[in-house]
C-alpha positions as a Python dict, from the first residue, in 0.01 Angstrom:
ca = {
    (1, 'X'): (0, 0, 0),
    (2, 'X'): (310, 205, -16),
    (3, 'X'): (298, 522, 258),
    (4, 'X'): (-103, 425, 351),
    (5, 'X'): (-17, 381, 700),
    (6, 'X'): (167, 726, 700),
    (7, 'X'): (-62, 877, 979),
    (8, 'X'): (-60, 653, 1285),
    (9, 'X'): (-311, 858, 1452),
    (10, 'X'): (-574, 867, 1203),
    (11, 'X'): (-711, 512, 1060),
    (12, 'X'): (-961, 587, 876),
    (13, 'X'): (-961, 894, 591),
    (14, 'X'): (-1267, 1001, 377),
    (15, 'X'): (-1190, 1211, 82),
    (16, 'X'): (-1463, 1399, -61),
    (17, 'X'): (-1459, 1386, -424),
    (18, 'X'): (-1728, 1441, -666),
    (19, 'X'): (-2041, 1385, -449),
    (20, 'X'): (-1897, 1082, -352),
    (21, 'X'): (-1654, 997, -70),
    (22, 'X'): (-1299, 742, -115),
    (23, 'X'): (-1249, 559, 200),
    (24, 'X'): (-894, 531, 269),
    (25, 'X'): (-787, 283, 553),
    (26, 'X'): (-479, 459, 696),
    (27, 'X'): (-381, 206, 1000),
    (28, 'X'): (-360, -158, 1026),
    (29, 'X'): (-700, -92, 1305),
    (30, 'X'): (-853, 105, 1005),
    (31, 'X'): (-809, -197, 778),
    (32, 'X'): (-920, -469, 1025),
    (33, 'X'): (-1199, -255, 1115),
    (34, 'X'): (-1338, -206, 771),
    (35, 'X'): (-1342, -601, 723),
    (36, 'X'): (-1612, -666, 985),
    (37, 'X'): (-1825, -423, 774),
    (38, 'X'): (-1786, -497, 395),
    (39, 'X'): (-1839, -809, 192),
    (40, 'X'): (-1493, -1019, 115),
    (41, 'X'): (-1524, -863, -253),
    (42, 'X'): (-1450, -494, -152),
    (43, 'X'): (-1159, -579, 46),
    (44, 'X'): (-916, -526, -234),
    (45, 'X'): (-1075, -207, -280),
    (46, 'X'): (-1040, -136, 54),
    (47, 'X'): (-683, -187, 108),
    (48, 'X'): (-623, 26, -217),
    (49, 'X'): (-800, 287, -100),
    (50, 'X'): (-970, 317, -372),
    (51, 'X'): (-1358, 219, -193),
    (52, 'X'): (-1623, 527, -272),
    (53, 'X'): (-1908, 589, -53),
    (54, 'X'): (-2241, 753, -84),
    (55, 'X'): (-2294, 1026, 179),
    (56, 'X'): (-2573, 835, 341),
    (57, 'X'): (-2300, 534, 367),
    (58, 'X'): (-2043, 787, 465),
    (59, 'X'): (-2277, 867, 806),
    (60, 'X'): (-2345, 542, 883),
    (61, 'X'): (-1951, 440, 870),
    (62, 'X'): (-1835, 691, 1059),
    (63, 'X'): (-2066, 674, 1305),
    (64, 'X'): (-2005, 325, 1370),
    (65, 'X'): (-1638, 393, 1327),
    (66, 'X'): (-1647, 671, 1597),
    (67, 'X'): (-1830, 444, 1830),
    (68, 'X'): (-1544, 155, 1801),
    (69, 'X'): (-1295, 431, 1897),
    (70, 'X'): (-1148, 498, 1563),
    (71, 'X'): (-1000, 803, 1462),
    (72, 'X'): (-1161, 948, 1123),
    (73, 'X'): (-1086, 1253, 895),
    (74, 'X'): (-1307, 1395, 649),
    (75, 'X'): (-1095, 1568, 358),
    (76, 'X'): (-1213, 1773, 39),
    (77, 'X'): (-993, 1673, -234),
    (78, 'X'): (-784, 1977, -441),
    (79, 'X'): (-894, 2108, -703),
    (80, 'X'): (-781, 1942, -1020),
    (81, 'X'): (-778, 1573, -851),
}
């Protein structure tokens, strides 16, 4: 995943892009985490960072992320990306 796990306090980063949102594990917590909640066939997808979200989706995961103790950040991407 080269540099994913860059931010040890953060493991979980949501970057806004398009009206969608990329899920970004960013510690091995983060990635564990995310297994419990997503079907075997996004898991790739996951650990590539590379998962989008719907807003509604976006609520529900973080909420449930918060409430495990994880540490989330909500990003708009740069223009241009």
């Amino acid at each position: 995943m080269g540099g994913a796990f860059c931010c040890p306090s953060v493991d979980l980063v949501l970057l806004e892009l398009d009206g969608a949102y990329l899920l970004q594990p960013r510690s091995i917590l983060g990635l564990l985490w995310l297994q419990t909640h997503f079907e075997p066939s996004a898991w790739d997808r996951i650990a590539a960072g590379s998962l989008r979200l719907s807003a509604a989706t976006r609520q529900a995961l973080c909420r449930d992320a918060q409430a495990a103790g994880l540490q989330l950040s909500c990003l708009a991407t740069p223009l241009g990306v």
